[in-house]
C-alpha positions as CSV (number, residue, x, y, z in Angstrom):
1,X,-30.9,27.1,-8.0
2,X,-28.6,24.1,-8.8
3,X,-30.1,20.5,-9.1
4,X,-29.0,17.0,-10.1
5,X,-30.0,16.6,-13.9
6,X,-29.0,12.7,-14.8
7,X,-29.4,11.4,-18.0
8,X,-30.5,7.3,-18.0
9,X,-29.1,4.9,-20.8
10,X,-32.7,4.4,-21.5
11,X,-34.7,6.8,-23.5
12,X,-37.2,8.5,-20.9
13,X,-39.9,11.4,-21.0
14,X,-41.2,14.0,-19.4
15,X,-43.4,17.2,-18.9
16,X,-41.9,20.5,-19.9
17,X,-43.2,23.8,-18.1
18,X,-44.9,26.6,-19.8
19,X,-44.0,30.1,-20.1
20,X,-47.0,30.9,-18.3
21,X,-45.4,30.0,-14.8
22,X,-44.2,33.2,-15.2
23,X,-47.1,35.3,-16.6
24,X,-46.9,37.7,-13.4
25,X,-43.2,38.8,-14.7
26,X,-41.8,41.7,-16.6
27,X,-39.4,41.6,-18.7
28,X,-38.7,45.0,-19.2
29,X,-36.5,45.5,-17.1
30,X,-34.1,42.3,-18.2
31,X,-34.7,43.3,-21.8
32,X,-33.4,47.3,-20.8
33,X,-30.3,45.3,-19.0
34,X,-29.2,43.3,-22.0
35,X,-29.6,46.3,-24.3
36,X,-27.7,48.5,-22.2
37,X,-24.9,46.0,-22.5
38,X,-25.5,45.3,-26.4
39,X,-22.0,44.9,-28.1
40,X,-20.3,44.1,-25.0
41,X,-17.4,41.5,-25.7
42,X,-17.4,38.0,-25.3
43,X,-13.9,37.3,-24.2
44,X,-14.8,37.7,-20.9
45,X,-17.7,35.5,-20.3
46,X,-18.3,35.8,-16.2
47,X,-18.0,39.5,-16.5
48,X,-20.8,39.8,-18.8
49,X,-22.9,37.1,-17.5
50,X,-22.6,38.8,-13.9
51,X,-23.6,42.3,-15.6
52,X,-26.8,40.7,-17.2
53,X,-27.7,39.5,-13.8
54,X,-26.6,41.2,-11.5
55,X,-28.9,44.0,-11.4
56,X,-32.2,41.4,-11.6
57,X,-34.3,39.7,-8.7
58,X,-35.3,36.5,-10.3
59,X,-34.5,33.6,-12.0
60,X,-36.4,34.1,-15.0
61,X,-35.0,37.1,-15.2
62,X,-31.7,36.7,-15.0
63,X,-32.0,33.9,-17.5
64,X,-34.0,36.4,-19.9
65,X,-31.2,38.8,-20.1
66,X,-28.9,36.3,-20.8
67,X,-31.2,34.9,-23.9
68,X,-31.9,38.2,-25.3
69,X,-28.2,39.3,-25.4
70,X,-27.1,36.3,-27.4
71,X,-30.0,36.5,-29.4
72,X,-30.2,39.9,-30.2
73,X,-26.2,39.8,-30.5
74,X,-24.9,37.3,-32.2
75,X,-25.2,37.0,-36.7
76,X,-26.3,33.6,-37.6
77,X,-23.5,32.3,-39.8
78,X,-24.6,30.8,-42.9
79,X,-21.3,29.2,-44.1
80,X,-20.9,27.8,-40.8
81,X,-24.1,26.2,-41.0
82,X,-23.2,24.7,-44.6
83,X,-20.3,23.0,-43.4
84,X,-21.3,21.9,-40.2
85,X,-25.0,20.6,-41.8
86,X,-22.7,18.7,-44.9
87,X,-20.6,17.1,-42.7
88,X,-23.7,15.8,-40.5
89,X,-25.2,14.4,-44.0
90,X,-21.6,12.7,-44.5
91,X,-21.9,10.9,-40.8
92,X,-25.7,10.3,-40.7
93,X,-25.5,6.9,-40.8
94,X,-22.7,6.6,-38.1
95,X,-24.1,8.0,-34.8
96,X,-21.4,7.4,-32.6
97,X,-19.3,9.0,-35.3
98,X,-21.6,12.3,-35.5
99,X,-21.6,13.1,-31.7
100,X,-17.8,12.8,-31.2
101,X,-17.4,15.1,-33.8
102,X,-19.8,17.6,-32.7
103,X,-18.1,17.9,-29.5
104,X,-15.2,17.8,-31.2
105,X,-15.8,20.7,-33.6
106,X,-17.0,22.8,-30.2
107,X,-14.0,24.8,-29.4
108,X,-13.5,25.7,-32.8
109,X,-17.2,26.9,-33.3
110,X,-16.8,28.9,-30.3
111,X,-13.2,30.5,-31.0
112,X,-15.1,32.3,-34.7
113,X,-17.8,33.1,-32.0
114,X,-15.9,35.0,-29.9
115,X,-14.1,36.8,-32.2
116,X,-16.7,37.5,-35.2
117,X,-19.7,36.9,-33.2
118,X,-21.2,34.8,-36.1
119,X,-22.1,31.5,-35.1
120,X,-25.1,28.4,-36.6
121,X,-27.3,27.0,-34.2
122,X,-24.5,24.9,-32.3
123,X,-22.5,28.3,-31.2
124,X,-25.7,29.4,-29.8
125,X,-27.1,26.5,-27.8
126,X,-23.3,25.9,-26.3
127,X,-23.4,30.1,-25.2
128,X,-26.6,29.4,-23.6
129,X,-25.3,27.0,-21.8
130,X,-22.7,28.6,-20.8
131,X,-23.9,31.7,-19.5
132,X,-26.4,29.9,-18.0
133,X,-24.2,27.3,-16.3
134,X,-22.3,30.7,-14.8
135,X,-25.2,32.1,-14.1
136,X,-25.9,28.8,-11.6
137,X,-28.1,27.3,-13.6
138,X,-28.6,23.8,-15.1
139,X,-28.7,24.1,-18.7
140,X,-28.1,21.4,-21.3
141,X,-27.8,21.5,-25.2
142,X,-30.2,19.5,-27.5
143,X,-29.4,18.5,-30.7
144,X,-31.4,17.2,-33.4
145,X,-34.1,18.4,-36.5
146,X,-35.3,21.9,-36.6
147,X,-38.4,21.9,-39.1
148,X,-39.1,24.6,-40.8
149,X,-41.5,26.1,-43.6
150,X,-38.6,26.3,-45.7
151,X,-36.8,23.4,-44.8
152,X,-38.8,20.0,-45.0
153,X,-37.3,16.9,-44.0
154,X,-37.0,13.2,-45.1
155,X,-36.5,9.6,-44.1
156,X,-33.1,9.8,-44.1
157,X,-32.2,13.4,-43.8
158,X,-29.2,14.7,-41.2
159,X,-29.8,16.0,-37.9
160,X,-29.2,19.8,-38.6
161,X,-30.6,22.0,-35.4
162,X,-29.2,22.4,-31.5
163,X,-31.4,24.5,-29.4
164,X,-31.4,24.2,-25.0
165,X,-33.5,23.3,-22.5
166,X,-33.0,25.1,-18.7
167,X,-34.2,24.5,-15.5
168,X,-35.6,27.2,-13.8
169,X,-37.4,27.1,-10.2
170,X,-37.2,23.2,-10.0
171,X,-39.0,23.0,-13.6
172,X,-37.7,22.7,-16.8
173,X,-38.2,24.7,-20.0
174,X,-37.4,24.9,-23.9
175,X,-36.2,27.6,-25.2
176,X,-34.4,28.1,-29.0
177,X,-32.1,31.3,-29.1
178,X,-30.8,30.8,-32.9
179,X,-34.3,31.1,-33.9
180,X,-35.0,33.8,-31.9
181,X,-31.7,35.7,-33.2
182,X,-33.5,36.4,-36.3
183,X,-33.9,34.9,-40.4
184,X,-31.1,34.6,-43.2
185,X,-32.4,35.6,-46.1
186,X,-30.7,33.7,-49.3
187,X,-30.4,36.4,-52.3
188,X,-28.9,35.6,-56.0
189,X,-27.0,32.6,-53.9
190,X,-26.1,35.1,-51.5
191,X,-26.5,34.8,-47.9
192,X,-27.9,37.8,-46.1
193,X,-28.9,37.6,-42.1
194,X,-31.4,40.0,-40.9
195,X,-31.5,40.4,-37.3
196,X,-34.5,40.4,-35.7
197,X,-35.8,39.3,-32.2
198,X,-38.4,36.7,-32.1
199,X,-40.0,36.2,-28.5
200,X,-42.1,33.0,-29.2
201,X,-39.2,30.6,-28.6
202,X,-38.2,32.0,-25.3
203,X,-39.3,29.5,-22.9
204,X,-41.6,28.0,-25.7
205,X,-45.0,26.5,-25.1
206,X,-43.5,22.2,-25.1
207,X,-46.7,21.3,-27.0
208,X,-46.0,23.4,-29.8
209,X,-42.0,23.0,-29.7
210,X,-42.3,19.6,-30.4
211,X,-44.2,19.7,-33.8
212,X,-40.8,21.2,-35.1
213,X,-37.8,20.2,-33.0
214,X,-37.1,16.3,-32.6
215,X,-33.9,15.3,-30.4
216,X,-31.8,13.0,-32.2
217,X,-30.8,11.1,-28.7
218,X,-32.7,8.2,-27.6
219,X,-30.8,8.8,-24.4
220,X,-31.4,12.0,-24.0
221,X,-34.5,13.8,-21.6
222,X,-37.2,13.9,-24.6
223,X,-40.8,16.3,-24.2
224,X,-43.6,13.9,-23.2
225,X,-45.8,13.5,-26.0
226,X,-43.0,13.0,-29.0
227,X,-43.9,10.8,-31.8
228,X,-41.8,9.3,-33.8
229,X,-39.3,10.6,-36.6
230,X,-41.8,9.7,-39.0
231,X,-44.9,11.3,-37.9
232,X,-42.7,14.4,-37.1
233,X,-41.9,15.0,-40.6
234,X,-45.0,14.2,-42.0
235,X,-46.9,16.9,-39.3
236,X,-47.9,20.4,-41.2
237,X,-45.9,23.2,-41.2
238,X,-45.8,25.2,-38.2
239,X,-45.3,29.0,-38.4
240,X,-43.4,31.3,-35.8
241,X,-45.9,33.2,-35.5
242,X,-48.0,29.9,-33.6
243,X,-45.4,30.5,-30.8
244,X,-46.8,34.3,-29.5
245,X,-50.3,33.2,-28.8
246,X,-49.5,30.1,-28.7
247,X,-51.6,28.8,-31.3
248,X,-51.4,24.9,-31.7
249,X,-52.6,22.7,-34.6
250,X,-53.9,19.4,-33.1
251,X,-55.3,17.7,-36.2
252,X,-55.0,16.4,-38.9
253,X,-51.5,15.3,-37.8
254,X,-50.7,14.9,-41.4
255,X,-49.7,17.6,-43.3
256,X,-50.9,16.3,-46.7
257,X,-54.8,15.1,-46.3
258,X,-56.2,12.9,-49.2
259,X,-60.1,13.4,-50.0
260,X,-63.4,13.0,-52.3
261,X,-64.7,15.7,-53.7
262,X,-67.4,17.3,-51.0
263,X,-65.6,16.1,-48.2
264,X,-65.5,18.0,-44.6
265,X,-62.3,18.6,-43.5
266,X,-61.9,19.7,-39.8
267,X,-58.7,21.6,-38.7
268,X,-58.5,21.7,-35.1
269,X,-56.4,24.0,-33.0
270,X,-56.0,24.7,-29.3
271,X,-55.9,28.5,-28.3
272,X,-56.1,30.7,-25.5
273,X,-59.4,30.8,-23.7
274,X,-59.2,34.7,-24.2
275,X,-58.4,34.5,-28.5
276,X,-61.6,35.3,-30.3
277,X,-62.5,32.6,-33.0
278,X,-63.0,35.5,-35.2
279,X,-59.5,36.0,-35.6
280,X,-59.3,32.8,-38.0
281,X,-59.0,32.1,-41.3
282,X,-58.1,29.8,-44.1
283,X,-56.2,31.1,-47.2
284,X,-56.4,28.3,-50.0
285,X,-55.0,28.3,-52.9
286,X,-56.0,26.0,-55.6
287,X,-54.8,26.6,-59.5
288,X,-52.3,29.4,-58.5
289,X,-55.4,31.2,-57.4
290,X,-55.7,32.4,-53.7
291,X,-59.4,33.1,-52.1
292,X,-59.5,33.8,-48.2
293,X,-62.6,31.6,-47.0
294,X,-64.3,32.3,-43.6
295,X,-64.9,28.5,-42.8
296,X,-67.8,27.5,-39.7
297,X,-65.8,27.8,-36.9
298,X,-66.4,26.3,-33.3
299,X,-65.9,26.9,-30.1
300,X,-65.0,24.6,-27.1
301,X,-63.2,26.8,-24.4
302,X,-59.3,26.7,-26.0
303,X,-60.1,24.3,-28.5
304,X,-61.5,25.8,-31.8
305,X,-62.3,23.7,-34.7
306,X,-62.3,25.6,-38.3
307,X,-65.0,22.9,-40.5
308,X,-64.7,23.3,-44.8
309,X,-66.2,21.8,-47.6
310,X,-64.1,21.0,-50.4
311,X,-65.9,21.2,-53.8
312,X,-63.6,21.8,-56.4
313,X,-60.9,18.7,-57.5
314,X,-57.3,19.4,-57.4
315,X,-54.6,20.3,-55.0
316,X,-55.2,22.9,-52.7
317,X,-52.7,24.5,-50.7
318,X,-54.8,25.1,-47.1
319,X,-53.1,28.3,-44.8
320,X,-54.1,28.7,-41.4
321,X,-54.2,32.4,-40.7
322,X,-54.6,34.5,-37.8
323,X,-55.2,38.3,-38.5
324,X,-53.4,37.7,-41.4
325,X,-50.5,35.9,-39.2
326,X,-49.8,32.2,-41.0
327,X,-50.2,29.7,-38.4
328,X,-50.0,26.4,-40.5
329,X,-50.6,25.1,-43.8
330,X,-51.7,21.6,-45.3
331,X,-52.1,20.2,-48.5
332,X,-55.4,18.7,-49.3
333,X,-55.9,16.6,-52.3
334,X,-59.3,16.5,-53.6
335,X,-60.1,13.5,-56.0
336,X,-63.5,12.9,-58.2
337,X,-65.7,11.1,-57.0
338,X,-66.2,8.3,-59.0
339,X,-69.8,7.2,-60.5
């Protein structure tokens, strides 16, 4: 199962696998092994990691019931994540300085994990790696910007995400267990975390991973295909829900789209060969008023391109949808045309 995994001194690239390696797998039974052992302490770390495996035949498997248990086990910890994602702002500008405390800051993130099982995205990636490196496998942590819906970045915003990436039959693949673990939902300044396990980013499809995770290390293995910081921040926003089918936006790269009035705009996806073009909509909202629109849709085997006139000035807010599942959303600006 072991391998040799070498990082160069020079950045490098290459081709992550897809979850559909494994599309003649059940994960039933991995899933009914970690949730027999749900609440199982973590003081112990080869006892558990054995008992998720142990009783499975394969790799992916084995790996599975480790991702699920720590995802469907441990709280995100909000306060954690303040203080870990202030003190990144503090050293953005100092690399060097940001990865020796990061390591640094390791056994002290893991200690509150072990004993409140509450952890931010660091605790997660480094008990992935953990229990995978028990397990026999290779497994490394990646750290770097996790875009969200809710969290847009900038120019010179902090790295503020960790997720792993884990090789698995002589391939390797992506995976994300904090936000798989479920959301935390912010209240009257109050920080509540609903648990609640999200599938897409178990062994996630690389081509859609990499529209919202960017490594932070030049050195470090990076998914073929990564633009730079810039056009990563400036893509639309990707949904979770993308990540079941998957569903993946291919253009315009650009989240904000600038246009005449009675312009075409295109948005272009690639989908399953099997995913009905029906299935799509756009939801655009323009004025504070929402209309769903039914735009001309085409069809070339996986890639489906959804075509819409814009005839009204103004901003409009454009949402991918997918019975009624957001996908993606742009912002198209619609000038006058002028005489």
């Amino acid at each position: 199962m072991r391998s040799v995994f070498v990082f160069s001194l020079l950045s490098f690239y290459i081709s992550y696998a897809q979850r559909s390696d494994f599309n003649d797998i059940n994960f039933k039974k991995a899933d009914s092994v970690a949730e027999i052992h749900k609440g199982e302490s973590l003081r112990n770390l080869p006892v558990l990691t054995h008992n998720l495996t142990a009783p499975l035949d394969t790799d992916v498997e084995k790996f599975r019931a480790i991702y699920t248990w720590i995802s469907s086990n441990i709280e995100n910890d909000y306060s954690s994540y303040l203080k870990i994602s202030n003190k990144r702002k503090r050293l953005v500008n100092d690399r060097q300085a940001f990865l020796e405390w990061n390591s640094s800051i390791t056994p002290k993130v893991f200690e509150r994990l072990l004993t409140e099982r509450k952890t931010a995205c660091t605790g997660y990636a480094y008990l992935v790696k953990e229990m995978a490196n028990l397990a026999g496998f290779n497994c490394e942590i990646i750290d770097g910007y996790g875009r969200t819906p809710t969290l847009l970045l900038k120019e010179d915003s902090a790295p503020n995400h960790s997720w792993n990436t884990i090789e698995i039959n002589n391939k390797w693949y992506l995976c994300d267990a904090t936000w798989s673990a479920g959301q935390t939902i912010l209240e009257d300044g109050n920080a509540r975390f609903e648990p609640d396990y999200f599938d897409g980013y178990f062994l996630a499809e690389p081509k859609l991973f990499v529209k919202n995770h960017y490594s932070i290390n030049s050195e470090e293995i990076k998914l073929k295909g990564t633009q730079n910081f810039t056009a990563f921040i400036e893509g639309p926003v990707i949904y979770k829900e993308a990540f079941l089918a998957p569903i993946i936006p291919v253009s315009p790269q650009k989240m904000y789209i600038y246009i005449k009035k009675g312009d075409v705009v295109t948005f272009k996806l690639n989908a399953p060969d099997n995913f009905k073009e029906e299935k799509f909509q756009l939801l655009i909202n323009n004025g504070g008023r929402q209309k769903p629109i039914q735009p001309n849709t085409i069809r070339n085997q996986n890639k489906i391109s959804l075509i819409y006139r814009f005839e009204k000035i103004g901003l409009h807010d454009v949402h991918i949808l997918v019975d009624d599942d957001l996908i993606s959303t742009y912002v198209v600006k619609v000038k006058k045309v002028r005489q």
